[in-house]
Short mmCIF file of the C-alpha atoms (twelve columns), coordinates in Angstrom:
data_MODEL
# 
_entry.id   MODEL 
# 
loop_
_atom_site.group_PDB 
_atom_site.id 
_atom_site.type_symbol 
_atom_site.label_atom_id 
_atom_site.label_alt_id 
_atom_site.label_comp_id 
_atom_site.label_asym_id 
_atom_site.label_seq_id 
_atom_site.Cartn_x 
_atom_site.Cartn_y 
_atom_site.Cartn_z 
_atom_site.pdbx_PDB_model_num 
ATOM 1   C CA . UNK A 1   102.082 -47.071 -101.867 1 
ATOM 2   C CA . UNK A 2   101.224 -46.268 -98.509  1 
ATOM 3   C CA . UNK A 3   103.630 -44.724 -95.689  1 
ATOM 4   C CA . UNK A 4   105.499 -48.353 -93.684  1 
ATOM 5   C CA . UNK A 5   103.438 -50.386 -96.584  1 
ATOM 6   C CA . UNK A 6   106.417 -51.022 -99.039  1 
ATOM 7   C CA . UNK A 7   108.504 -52.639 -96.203  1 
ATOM 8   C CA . UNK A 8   105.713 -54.652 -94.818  1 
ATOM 9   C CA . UNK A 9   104.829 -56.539 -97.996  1 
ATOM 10  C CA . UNK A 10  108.447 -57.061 -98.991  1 
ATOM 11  C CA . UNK A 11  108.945 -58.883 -95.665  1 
ATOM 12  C CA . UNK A 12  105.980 -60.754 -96.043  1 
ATOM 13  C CA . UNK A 13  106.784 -62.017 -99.647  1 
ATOM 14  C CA . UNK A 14  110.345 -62.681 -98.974  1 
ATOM 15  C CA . UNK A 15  109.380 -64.224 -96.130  1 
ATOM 16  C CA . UNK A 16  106.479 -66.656 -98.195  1 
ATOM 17  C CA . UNK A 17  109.947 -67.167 -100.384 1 
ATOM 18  C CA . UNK A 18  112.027 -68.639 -98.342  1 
ATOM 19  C CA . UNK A 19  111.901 -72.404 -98.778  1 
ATOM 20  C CA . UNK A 20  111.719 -72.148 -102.629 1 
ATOM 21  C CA . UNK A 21  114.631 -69.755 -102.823 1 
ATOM 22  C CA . UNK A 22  117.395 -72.033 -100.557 1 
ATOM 23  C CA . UNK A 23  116.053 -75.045 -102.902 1 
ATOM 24  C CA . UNK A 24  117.678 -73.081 -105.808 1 
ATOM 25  C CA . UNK A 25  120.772 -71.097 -104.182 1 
ATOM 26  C CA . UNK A 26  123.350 -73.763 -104.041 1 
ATOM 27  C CA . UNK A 27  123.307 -73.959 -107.533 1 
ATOM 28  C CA . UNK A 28  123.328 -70.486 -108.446 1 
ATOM 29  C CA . UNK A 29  126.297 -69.875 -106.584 1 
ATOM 30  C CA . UNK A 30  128.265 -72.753 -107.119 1 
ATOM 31  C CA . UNK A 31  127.610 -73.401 -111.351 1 
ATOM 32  C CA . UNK A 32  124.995 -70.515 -111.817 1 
ATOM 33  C CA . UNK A 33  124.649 -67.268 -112.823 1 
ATOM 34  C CA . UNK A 34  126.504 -66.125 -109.319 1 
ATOM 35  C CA . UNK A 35  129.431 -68.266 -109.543 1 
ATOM 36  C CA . UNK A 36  132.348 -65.704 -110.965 1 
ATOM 37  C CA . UNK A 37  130.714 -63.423 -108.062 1 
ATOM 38  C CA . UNK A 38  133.192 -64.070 -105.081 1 
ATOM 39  C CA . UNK A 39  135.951 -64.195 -107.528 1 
ATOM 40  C CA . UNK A 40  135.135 -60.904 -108.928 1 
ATOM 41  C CA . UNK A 41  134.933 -59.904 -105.201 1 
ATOM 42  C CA . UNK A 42  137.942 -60.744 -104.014 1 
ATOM 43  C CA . UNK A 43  139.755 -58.762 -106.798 1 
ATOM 44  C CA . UNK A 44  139.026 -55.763 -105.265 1 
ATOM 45  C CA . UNK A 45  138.896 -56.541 -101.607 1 
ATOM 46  C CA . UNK A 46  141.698 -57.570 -99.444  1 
ATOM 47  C CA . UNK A 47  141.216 -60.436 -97.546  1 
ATOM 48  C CA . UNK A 48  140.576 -60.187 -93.948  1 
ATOM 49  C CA . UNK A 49  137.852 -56.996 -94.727  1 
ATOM 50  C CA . UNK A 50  134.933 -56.658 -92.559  1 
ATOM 51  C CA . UNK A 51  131.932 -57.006 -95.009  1 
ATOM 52  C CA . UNK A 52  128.088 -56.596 -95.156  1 
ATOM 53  C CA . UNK A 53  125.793 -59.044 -97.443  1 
ATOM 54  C CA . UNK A 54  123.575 -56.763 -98.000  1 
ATOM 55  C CA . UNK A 55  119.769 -58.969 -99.586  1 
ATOM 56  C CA . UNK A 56  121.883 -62.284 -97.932  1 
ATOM 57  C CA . UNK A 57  118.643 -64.596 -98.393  1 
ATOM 58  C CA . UNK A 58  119.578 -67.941 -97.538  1 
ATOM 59  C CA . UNK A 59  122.703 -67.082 -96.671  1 
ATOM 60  C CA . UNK A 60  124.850 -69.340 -99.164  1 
ATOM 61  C CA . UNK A 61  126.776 -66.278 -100.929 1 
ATOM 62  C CA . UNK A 62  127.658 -65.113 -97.392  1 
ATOM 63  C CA . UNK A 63  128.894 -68.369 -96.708  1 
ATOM 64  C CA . UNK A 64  131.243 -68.542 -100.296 1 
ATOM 65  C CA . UNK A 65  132.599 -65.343 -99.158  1 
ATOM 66  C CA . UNK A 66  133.219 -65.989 -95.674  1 
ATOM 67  C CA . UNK A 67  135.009 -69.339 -97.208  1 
ATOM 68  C CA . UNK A 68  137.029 -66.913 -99.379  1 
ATOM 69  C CA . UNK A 69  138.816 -65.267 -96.192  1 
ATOM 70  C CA . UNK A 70  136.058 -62.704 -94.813  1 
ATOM 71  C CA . UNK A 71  134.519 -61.677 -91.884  1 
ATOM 72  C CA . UNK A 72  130.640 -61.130 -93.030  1 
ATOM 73  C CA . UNK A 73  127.594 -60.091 -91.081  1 
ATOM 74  C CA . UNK A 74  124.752 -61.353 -93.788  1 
ATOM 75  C CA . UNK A 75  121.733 -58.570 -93.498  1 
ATOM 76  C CA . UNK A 76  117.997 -59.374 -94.211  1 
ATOM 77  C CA . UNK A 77  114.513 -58.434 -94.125  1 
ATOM 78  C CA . UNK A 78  112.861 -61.642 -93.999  1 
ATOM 79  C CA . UNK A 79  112.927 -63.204 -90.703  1 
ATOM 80  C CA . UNK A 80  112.927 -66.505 -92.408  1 
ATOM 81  C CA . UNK A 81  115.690 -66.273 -94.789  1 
ATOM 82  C CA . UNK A 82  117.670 -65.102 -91.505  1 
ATOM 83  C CA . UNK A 83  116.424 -68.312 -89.777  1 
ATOM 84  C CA . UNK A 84  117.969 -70.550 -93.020  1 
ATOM 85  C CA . UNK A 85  121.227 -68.614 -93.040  1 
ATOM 86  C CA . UNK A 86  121.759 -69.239 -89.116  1 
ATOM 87  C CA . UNK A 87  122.632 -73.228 -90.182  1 
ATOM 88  C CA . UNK A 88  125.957 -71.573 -91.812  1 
ATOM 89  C CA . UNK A 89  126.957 -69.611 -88.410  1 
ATOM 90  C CA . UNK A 90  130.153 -69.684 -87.795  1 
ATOM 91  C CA . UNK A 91  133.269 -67.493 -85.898  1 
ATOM 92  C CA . UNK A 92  133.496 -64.528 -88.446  1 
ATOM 93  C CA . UNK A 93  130.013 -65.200 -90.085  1 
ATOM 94  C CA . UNK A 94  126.568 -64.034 -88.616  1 
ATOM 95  C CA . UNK A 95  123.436 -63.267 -89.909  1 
ATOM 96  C CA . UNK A 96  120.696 -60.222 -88.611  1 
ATOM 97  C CA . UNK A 97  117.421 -59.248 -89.827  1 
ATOM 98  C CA . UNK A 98  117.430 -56.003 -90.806  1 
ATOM 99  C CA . UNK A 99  116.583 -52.923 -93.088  1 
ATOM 100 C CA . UNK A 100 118.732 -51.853 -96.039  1 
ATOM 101 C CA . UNK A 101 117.534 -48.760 -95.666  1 
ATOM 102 C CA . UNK A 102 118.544 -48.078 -92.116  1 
ATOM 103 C CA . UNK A 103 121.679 -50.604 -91.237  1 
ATOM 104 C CA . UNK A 104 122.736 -52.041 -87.514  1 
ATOM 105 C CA . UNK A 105 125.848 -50.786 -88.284  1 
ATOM 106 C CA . UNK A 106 128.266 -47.413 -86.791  1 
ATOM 107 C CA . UNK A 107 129.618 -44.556 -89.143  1 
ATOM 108 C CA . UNK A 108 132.623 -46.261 -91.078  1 
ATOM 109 C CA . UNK A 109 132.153 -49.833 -89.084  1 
ATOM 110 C CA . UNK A 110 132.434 -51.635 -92.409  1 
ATOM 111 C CA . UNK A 111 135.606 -52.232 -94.866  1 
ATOM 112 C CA . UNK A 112 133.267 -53.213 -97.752  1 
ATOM 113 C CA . UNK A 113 129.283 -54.316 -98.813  1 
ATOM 114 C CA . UNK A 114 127.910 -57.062 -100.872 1 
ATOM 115 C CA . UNK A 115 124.613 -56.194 -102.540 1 
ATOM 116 C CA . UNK A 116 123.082 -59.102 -105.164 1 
ATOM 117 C CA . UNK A 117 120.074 -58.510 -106.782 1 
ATOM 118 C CA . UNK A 118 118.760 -56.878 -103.425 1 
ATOM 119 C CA . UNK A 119 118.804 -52.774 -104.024 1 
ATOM 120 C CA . UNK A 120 116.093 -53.206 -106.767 1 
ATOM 121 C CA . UNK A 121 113.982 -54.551 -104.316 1 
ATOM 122 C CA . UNK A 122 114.228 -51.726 -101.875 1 
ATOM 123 C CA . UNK A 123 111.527 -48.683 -102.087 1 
ATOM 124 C CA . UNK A 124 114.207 -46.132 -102.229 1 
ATOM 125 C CA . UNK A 125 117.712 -47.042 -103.589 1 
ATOM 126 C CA . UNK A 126 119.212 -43.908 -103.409 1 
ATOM 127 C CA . UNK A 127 118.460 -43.706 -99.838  1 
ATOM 128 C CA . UNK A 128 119.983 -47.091 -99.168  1 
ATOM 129 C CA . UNK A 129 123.350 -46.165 -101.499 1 
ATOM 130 C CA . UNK A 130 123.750 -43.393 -98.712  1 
ATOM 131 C CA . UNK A 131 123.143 -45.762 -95.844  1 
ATOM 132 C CA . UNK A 132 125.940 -48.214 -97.138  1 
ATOM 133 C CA . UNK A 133 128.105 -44.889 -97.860  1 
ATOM 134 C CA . UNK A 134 127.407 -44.037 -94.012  1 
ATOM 135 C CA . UNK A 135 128.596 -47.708 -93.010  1 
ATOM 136 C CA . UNK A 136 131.521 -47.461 -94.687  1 
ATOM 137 C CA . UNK A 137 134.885 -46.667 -93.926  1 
ATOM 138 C CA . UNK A 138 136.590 -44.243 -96.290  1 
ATOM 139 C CA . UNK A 139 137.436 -45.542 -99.628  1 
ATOM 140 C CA . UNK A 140 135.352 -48.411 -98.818  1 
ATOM 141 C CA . UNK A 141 134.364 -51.094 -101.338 1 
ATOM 142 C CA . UNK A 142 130.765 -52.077 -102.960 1 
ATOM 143 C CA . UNK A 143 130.262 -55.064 -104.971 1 
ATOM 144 C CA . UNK A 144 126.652 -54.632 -106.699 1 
ATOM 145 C CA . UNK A 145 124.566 -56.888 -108.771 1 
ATOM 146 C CA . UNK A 146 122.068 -55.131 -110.994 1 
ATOM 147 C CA . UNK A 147 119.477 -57.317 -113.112 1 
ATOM 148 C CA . UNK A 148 119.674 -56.756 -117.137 1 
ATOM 149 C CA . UNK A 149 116.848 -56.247 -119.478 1 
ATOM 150 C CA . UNK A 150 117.242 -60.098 -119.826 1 
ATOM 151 C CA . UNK A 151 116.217 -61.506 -116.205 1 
ATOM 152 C CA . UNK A 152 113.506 -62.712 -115.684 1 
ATOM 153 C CA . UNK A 153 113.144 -61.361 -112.160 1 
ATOM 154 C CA . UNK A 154 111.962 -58.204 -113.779 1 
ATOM 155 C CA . UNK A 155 108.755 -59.056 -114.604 1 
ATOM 156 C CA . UNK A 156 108.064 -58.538 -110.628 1 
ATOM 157 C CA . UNK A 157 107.620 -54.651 -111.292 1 
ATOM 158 C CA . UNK A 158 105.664 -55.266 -114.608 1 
ATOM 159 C CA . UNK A 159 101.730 -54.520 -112.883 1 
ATOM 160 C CA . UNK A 160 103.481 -51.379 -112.347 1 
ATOM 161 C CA . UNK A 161 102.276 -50.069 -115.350 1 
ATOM 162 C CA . UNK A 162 98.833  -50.668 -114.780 1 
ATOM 163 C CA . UNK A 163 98.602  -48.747 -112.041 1 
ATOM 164 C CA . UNK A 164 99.506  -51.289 -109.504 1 
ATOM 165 C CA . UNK A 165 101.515 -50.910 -106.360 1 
ATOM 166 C CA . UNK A 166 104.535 -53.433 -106.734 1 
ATOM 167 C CA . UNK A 167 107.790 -53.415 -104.434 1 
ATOM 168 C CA . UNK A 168 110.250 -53.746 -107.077 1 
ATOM 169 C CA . UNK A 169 112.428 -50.778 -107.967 1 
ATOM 170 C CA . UNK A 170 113.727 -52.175 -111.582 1 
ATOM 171 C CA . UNK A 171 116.539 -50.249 -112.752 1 
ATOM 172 C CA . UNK A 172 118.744 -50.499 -115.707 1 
ATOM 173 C CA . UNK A 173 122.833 -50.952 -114.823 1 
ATOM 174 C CA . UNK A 174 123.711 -47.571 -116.207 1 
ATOM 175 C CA . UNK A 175 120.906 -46.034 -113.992 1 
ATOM 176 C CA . UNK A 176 122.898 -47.510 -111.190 1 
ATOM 177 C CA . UNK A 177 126.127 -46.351 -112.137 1 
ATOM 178 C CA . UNK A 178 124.370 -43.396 -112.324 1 
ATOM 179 C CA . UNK A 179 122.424 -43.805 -108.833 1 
ATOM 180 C CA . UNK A 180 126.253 -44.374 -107.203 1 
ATOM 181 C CA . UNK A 181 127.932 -41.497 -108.896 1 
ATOM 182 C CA . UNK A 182 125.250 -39.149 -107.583 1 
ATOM 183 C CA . UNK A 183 125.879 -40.627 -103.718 1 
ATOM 184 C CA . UNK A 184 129.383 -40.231 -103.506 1 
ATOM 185 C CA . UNK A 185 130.865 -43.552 -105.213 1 
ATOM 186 C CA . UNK A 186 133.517 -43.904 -107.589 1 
ATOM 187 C CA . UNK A 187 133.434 -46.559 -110.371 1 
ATOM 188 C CA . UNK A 188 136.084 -49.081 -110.420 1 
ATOM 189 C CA . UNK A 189 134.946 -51.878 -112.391 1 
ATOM 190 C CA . UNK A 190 132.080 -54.200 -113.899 1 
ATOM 191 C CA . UNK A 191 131.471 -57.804 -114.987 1 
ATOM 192 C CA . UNK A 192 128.684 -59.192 -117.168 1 
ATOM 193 C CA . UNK A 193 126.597 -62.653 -116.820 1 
ATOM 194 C CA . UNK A 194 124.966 -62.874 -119.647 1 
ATOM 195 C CA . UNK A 195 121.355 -65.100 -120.426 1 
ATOM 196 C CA . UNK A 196 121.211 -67.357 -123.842 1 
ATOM 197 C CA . UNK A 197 123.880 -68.565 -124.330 1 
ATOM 198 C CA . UNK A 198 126.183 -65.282 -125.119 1 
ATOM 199 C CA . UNK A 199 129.397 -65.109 -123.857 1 
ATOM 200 C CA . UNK A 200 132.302 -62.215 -123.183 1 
ATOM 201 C CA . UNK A 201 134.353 -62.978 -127.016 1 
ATOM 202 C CA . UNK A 202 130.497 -62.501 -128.938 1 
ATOM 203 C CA . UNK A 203 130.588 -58.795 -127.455 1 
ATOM 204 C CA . UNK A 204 134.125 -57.888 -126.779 1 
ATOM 205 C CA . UNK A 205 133.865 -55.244 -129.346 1 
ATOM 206 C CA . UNK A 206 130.617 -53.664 -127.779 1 
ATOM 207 C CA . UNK A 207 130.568 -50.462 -125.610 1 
ATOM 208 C CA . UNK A 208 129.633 -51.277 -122.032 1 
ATOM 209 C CA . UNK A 209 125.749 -50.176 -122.900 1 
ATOM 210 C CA . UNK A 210 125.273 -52.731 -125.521 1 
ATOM 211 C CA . UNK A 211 127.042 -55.246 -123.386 1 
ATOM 212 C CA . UNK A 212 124.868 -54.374 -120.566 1 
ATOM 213 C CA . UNK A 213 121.661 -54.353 -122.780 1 
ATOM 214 C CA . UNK A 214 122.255 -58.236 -123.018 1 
ATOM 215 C CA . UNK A 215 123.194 -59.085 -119.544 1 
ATOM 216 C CA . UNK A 216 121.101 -61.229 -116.950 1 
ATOM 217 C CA . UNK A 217 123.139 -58.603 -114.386 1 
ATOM 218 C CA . UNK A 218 125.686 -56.730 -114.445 1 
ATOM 219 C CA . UNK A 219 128.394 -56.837 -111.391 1 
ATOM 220 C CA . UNK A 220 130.035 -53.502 -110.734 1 
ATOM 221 C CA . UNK A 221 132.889 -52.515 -108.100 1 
ATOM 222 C CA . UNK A 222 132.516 -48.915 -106.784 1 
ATOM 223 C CA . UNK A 223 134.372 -46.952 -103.984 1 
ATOM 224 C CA . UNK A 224 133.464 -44.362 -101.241 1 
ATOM 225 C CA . UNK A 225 134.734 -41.115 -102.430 1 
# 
């Protein structure tokens, strides 16, 4: 894909997006597959933090989380998604429009980073793991959602392998854990939401790969090193 190209077309399909993705968030994040995702959040991160949502879209998981007792700057590429998440503005909650992969944020400015379903998306993820590292203070928190061999959102990087450009870095969780370990992050902890009807006592037994190898995503918890 050509040199600027990757960001431009992400923009303008997340920006073509827009409507069709707040028509669906609310329910994601209050009885969907992001529900347990503030809760999970919040059992890492002390209340009060100073926190990037990192992918915010329509701005409804910033919201939760500002609702859940933190400050939160939501971050996006798509001007319109930014324009949708203004509605929720509030003292301690702001939205910007903005690159993952170069953050309007100072060296150690942030206590911790929310990231759903957004570093796949990004045309280099290991370059955007060291920007968050850079925007963190030390022993800073990142809460990460990676999509599992199950979702369905995957099937955005399938022309891929016919030779087609696509902007959709799919990765598999344990690449990820990988990914962090090799920018400086520390792994703390992970959660699974699973697709089909399986649920945590089916695969209690399993080793985190097989447990991952059924998940819509996997949430981890990592740490600045």
């Amino acid at each position: 894909m050509a040199n600027g190209s990757w960001h431009t077309e992400a923009k303008s399909q997340w920006d073509a997006r827009a409507e069709g993705w707040q028509s669906k968030s609310a329910e994601m994040w209050e009885r969907g597959s992001r529900k347990g995702i503030c809760p999970f959040f919040s059992g890492y991160v002390p209340q009060g933090s100073r926190v990037a949502d990192l992918g915010c879209g329509d701005g409804y998981g910033s919201r939760k989380l500002h609702q859940s007792g933190y400050e939160v700057i939501g971050i996006d590429l798509s001007n319109k998604m930014v324009q949708l998440a203004r509605r929720f503005e509030t003292e301690g909650l702001t939205f910007r429009q903005g690159d993952l992969s170069s953050l309007p944020f100072a060296d150690e400015e942030l206590d911790a980073v929310m990231a759903i379903n957004s570093l796949e998306w990004t045309e280099n993820p290991s370059q955007v793991l060291a920007e968050i590292r850079r925007v963190l203070k030390p022993s800073g928190r990142v809460c990460a959602a990676i999509l599992g061999p199950t979702a369905g959102p995957r099937e955005n990087s399938y022309k891929r392998l016919s030779g087609e450009a696509v902007i959709m870095n799919t990765m598999m969780p344990w690449e990820f854990a990988r990914l962090a370990a090799d920018n400086g992050f520390l792994y703390m902890a992970e959660e699974h939401v699973y697709k089909g009807g399986i649920t945590e006592p089916y695969v209690q037994a399993f080793p985190a790969e097989l447990k991952q190898s059924l998940t819509f995503f996997t949430l981890f918890m990592i740490e600045k090193a």
